[in-house]
Structures are given as C-alpha cells and as structure tokens.
C-alpha positions as a Python dict, from the first residue, in 0.01 Angstrom:
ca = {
    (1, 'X'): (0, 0, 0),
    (2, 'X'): (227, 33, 251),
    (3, 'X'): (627, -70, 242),
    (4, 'X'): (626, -197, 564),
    (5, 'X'): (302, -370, 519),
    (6, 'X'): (466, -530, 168),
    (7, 'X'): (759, -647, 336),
    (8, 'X'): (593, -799, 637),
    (9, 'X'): (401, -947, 338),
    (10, 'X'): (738, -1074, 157),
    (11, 'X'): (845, -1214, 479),
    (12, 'X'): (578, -1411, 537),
    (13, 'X'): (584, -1592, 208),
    (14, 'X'): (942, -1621, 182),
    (15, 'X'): (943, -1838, 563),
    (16, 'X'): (596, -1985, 566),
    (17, 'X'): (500, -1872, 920),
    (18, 'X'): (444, -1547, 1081),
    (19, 'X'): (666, -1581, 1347),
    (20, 'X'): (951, -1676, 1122),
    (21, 'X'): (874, -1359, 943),
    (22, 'X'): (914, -1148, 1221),
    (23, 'X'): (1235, -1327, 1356),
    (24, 'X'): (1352, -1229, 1027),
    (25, 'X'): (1186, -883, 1084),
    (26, 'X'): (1293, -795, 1399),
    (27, 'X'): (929, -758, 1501),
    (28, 'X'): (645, -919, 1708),
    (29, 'X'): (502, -1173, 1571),
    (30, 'X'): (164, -980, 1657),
    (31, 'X'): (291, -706, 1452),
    (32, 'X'): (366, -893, 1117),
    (33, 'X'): (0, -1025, 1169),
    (34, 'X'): (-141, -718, 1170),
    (35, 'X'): (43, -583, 884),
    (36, 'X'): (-20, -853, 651),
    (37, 'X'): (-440, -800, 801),
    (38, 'X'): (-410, -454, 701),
    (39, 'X'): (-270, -510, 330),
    (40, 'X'): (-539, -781, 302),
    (41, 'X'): (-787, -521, 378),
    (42, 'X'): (-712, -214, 150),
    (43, 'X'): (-639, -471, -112),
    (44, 'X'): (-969, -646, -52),
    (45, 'X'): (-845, -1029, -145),
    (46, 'X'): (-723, -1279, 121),
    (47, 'X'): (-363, -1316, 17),
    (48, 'X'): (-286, -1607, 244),
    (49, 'X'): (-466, -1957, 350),
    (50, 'X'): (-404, -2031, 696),
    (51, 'X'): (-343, -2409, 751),
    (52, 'X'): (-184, -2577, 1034),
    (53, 'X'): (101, -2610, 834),
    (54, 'X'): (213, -2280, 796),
    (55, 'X'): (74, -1943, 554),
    (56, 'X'): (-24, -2080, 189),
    (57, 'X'): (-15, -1775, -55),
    (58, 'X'): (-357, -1771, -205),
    (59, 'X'): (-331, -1742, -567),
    (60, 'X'): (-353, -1364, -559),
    (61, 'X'): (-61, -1344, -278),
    (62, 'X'): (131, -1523, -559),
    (63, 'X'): (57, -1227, -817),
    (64, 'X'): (148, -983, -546),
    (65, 'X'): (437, -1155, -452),
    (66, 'X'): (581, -1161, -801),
    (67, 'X'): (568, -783, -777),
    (68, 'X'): (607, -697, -451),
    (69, 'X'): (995, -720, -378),
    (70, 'X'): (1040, -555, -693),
    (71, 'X'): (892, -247, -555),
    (72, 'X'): (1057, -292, -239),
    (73, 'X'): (1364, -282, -431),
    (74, 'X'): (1288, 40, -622),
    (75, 'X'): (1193, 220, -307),
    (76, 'X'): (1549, 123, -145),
    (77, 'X'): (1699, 268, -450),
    (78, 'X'): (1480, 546, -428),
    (79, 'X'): (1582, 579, -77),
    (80, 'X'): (1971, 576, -137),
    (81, 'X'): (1921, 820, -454),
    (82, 'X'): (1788, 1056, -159),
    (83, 'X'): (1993, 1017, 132),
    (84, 'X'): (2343, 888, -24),
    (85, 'X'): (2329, 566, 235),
    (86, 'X'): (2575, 276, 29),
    (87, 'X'): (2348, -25, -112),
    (88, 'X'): (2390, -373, -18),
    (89, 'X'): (2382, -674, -249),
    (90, 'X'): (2425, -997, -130),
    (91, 'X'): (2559, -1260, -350),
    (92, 'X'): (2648, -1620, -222),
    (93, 'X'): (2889, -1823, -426),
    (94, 'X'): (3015, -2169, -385),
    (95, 'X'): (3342, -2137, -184),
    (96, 'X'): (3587, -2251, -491),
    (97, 'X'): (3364, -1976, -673),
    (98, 'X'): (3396, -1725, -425),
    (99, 'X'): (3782, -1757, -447),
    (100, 'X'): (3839, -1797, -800),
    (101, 'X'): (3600, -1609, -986),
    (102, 'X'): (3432, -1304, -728),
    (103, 'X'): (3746, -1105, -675),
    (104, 'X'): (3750, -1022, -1069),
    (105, 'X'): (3400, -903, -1043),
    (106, 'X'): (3444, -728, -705),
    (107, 'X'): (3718, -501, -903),
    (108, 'X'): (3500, -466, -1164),
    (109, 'X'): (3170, -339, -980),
    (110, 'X'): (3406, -125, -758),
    (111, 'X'): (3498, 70, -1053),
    (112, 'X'): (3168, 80, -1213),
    (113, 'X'): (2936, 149, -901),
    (114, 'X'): (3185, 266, -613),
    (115, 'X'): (2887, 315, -395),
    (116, 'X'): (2756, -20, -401),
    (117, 'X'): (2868, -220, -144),
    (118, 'X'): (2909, -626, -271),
    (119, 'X'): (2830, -879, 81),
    (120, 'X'): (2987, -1225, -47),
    (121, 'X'): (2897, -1524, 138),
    (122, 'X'): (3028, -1868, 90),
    (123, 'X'): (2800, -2164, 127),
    (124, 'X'): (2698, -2475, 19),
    (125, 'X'): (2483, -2519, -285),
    (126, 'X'): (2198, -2657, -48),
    (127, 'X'): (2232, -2324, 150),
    (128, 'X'): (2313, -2059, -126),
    (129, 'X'): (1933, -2199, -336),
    (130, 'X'): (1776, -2192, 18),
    (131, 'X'): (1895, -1868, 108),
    (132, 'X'): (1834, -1711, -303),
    (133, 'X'): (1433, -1854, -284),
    (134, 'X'): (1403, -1721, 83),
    (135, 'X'): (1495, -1390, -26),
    (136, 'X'): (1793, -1405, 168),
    (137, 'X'): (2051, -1350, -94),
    (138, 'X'): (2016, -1121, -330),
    (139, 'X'): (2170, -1398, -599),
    (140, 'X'): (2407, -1725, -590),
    (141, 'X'): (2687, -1828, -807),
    (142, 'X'): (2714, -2190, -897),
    (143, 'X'): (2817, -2446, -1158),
    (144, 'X'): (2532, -2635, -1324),
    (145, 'X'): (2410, -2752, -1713),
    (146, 'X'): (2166, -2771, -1938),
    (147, 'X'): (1893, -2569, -1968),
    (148, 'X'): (1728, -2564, -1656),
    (149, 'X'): (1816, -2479, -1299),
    (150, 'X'): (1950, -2808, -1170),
    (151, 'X'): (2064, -2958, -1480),
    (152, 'X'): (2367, -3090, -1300),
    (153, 'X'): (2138, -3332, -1088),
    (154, 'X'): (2059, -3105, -780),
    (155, 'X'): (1731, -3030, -679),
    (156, 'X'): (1551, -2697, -654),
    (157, 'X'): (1358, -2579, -282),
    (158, 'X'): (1042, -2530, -250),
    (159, 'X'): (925, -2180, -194),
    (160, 'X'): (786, -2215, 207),
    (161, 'X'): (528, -1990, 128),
    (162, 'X'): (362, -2218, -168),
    (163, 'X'): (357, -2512, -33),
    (164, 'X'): (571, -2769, -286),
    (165, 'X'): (577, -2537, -560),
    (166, 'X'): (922, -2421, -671),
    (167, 'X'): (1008, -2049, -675),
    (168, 'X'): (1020, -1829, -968),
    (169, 'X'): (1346, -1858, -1037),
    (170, 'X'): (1554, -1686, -1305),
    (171, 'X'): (1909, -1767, -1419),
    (172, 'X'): (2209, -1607, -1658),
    (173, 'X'): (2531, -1818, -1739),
    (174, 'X'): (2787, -1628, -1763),
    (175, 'X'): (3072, -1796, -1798),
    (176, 'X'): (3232, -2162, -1823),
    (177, 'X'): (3427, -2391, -1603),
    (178, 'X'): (3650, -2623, -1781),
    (179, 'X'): (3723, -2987, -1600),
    (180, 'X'): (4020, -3188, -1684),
    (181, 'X'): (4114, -3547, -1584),
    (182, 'X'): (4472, -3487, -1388),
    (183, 'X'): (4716, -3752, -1259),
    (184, 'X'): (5047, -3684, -1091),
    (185, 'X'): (5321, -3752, -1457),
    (186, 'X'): (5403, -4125, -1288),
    (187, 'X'): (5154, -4204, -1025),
    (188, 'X'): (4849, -4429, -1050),
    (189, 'X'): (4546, -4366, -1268),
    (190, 'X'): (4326, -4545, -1046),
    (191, 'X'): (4080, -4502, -823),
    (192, 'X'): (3922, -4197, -923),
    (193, 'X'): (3973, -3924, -632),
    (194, 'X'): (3639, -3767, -580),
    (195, 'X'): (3497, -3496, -341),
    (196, 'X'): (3230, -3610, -141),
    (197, 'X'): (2830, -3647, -263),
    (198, 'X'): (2642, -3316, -360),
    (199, 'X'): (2953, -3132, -437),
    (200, 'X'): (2913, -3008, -795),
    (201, 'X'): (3219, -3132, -901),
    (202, 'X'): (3130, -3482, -757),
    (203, 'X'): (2786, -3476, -944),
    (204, 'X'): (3025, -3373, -1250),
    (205, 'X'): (3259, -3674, -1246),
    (206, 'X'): (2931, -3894, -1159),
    (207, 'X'): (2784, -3795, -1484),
    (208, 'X'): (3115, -3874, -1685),
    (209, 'X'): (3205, -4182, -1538),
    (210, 'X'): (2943, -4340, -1379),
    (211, 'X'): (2913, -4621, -1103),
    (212, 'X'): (3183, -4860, -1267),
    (213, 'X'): (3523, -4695, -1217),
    (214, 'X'): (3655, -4766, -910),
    (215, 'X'): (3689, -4412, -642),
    (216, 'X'): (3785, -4302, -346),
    (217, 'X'): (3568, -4047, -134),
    (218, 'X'): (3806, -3744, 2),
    (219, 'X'): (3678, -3477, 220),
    (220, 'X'): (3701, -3202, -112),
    (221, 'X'): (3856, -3089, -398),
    (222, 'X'): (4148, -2972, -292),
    (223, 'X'): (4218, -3245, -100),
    (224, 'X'): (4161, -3456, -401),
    (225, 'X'): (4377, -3253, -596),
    (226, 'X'): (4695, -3297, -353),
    (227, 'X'): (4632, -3679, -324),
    (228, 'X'): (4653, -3674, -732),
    (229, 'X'): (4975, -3482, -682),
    (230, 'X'): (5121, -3734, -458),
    (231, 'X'): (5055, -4028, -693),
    (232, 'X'): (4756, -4156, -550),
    (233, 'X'): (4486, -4152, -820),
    (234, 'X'): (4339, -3965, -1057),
    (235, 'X'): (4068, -3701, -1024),
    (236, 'X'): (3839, -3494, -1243),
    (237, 'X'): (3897, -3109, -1121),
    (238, 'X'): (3751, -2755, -1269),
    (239, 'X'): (4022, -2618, -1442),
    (240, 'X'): (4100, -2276, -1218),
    (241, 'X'): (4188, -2510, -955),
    (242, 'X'): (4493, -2679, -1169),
    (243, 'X'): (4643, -2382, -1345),
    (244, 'X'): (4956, -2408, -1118),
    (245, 'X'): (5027, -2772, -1124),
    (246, 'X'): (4987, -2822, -1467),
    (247, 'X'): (5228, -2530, -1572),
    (248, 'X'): (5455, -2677, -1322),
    (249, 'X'): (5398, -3026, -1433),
    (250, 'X'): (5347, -3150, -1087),
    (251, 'X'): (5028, -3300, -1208),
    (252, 'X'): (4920, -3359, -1622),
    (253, 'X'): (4610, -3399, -1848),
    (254, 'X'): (4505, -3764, -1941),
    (255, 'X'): (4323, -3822, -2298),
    (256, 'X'): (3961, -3802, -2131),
    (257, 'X'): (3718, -3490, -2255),
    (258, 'X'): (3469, -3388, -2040),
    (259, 'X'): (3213, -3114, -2117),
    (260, 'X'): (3279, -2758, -1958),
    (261, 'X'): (2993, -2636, -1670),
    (262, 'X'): (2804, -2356, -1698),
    (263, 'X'): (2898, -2062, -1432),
    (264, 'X'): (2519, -1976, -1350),
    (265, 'X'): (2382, -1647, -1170),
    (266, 'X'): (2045, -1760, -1007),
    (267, 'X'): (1815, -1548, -858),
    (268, 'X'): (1426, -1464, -808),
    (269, 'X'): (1242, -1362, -1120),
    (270, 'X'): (1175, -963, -1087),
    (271, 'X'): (1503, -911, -916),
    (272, 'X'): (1673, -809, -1234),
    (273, 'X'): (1666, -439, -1157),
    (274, 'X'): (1846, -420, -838),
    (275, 'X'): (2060, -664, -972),
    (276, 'X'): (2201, -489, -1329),
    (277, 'X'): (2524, -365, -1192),
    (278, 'X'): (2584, -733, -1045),
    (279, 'X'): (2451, -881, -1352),
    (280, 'X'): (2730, -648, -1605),
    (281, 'X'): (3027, -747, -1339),
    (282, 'X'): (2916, -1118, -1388),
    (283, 'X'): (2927, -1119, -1766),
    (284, 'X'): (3157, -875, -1871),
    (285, 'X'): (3492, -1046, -2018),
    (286, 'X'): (3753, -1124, -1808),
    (287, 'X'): (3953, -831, -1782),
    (288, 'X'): (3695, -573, -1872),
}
C-alpha cells in the first residue's frame, strides 16, 4: 500500500466526500479519486459505496480504516526518527481547560519530549468532538461523567464517512474538576447565575438543580462568576476558576455538594501510540 494512497483513503472517510478530502489534502479532487481507485485495486475489495450522499465506507474500508492512521502515524514517526523534523500534536481543549489545566502539561511534555512540538487550540465542545472524529485533532480535553463519552448529556458526531454511526472513540480521565456553589458573603442566593446552554458547566448545574430553581442566563462563566461577586446570585462554578475569590473571601461556599467532573482525554481508537507522550503529561500528578 501506498502512504499517500492511505491518507487520501483517511481523508475521504474522515469528510464523507472526495472533494472535501482533497480540500483537506491540498489536492485535486481527481487526484484523491484516483488514489483511493488504486488502493481499491491492489487491495482487491471496494472500500467505499458511492451514494448520492457522499462515500459510505464499505465494511472492509471500516477494518482498514481502524488501522490505517495508525500506520500513517508510525511512518511520520519513522520519518522524524530519520530526518530530525519536530512532531506536531494537536490537542483542543475547552477554553477554561486550555487556561487552567494545559500550561502544567505543556511544562511537563517540554521536559520529557523537547522535540515535540504541542499545537493547542481552544474551541467549543461541539467543535473540539467534530474536529477529534474528523481526524483533525490529534485529541480534545473536556469535562464529562460517567462511563461513557457524553455522560454529561452531550452528544457524540457521527463519523461522515459511516453514515450515522459514531466513531471509534477512545477516552482516559485523568483528572477531576471540583464545582462549588459560590455567593458573594452578603449578596442574594437567588437566581442561579448560569452560563449559557451546551456549556459543560451549564449541563453540570442542569443536572444538580434541575428546571425548578429560578436562573439567569449570562453570556459565560466568568461572567457569572463576577455577577456572584457583586451580589447578584449564586452560581455553580469548577473550582480552578474560584481559587482567588474564595481565599480572598470576595465570594464563599454555600452547604450544597455537587459531584466532581471527570477531566477526559478523547481521541480515535488506535491513536494511542502517537499519543503516549501526550497521554503521560495528561496523567502524571500535578507537579510531576
């Protein structure tokens, strides 16, 4: 097989069309067409229905696409082991993510691998699972429970190349994020201050309070956090956004418990080699 014949391949699957592969690509469309002909041929197995729809992976392009970016991968490697070019991994994180909790494992991967470069993109959750199943992103960092991916009531993509079939996703938590109920020390209790629907933390206070306690939409989290400051409510907030104003008293706990979120690494089953470094930054203990 041919790498550039796999990832025309990859491409293909991961955007659904052929000419969405080769935007992606850089290529003519033509050419992606002809590469993914050629594999078809020294394979000997159609690998993708053609419906007006889009490319359907046939049920052997979904074998070969379960090992095809992991070879893709190992010949990059391959290929930096040989020339000394930096590698690239791309992780997207939830912007509150991406400012609390990447920096610590920036330091750490910059010590461990010096010659791995570490692309950070902030996005929303809708954007950082479409990007991770697209093959965009290399992995995402979000907040989520339970035992599946989407626990916290968010739903998964469909993989474009499989029709409504969810990609193989894998996941690792590796950490918690605490939430605490804050108030400013004599300001009102009610409404509940909330960030605005689909945000994680949103979906969070959803789940603990449900429909009956009266809220008030705000634009995010922090700005929910500065109205609680200034008297105005109460709000339920992960707990490396508060550190400040509750050592400073400017805002304090109220008697409500609410269970910690998991800090969950997602990304596509088969990835885990070229993700190892990424995968030891993410779990190692703070400080390590």
């Amino acid at each position: 097989m041919d790498l550039r014949q796999l990832r025309g391949f990859v491409a293909v699957a991961r955007t659904g069309t052929v000419t969405g592969a080769a935007n992606s690509l850089g290529l003519a469309p033509a050419s992606v067409s002809e590469q993914v002909r050629r594999l078809e041929r020294s394979l000997g197995v159609a690998l993708f229905e053609r419906t007006p729809q889009g490319m359907r992976l046939t049920e052997q392009g979904s074998t070969l696409l379960a090992r095809a970016q992991g070879l893709l991968d190992h010949a990059d490697e391959v290929r930096h082991a040989v020339t000394g070019q930096r590698r690239k991994v791309r992780i997207g994180a939830l912007e509150m993510l991406a400012a609390a909790r990447m920096p610590a494992v920036i330091r750490r991967l910059s010590e461990r691998r010096p010659d791995l470069d570490v692309d950070v993109r902030s996005h929303t959750r809708q954007s950082l699972m479409a990007g991770v199943a697209a093959g965009e992103l290399d992995a995402v960092l979000l907040v989520d429970t339970g035992p599946r991916i989407g626990g916290l009531g968010f739903t998964v993509p469909h993989d474009p190349g499989s029709g409504p079939v969810a990609p193989d996703l894998d996941f690792l938590d590796v950490g918690e994020v605490g939430l605490a109920l804050v108030a400013a020390p004599e300001g009102d209790r009610e409404p509940l201050l909330v960030s605005p629907p689909g945000c994680s933390i949103r979906l969070a206070a959803d789940r603990a309070f449900g429909a009956e306690v009266p809220r008030r939409e705000l634009t995010s989290i922090a700005t929910a956090r500065e109205w609680a400051r200034q008297g105005l409510g109460s709000a339920l907030l992960p707990d490396f956004a508060l550190e400040p104003d509750l050592a400073s008293g400017a805002l304090v706990r109220l008697g409500f418990e609410s269970p910690a979120l998991a800090l969950r690494l997602i990304w596509l089953r088969g990835r885990e080699p070229a993700l190892r470094d990424v995968l030891y930054a993410m779990s190692a203990p703070t400080g390590a």
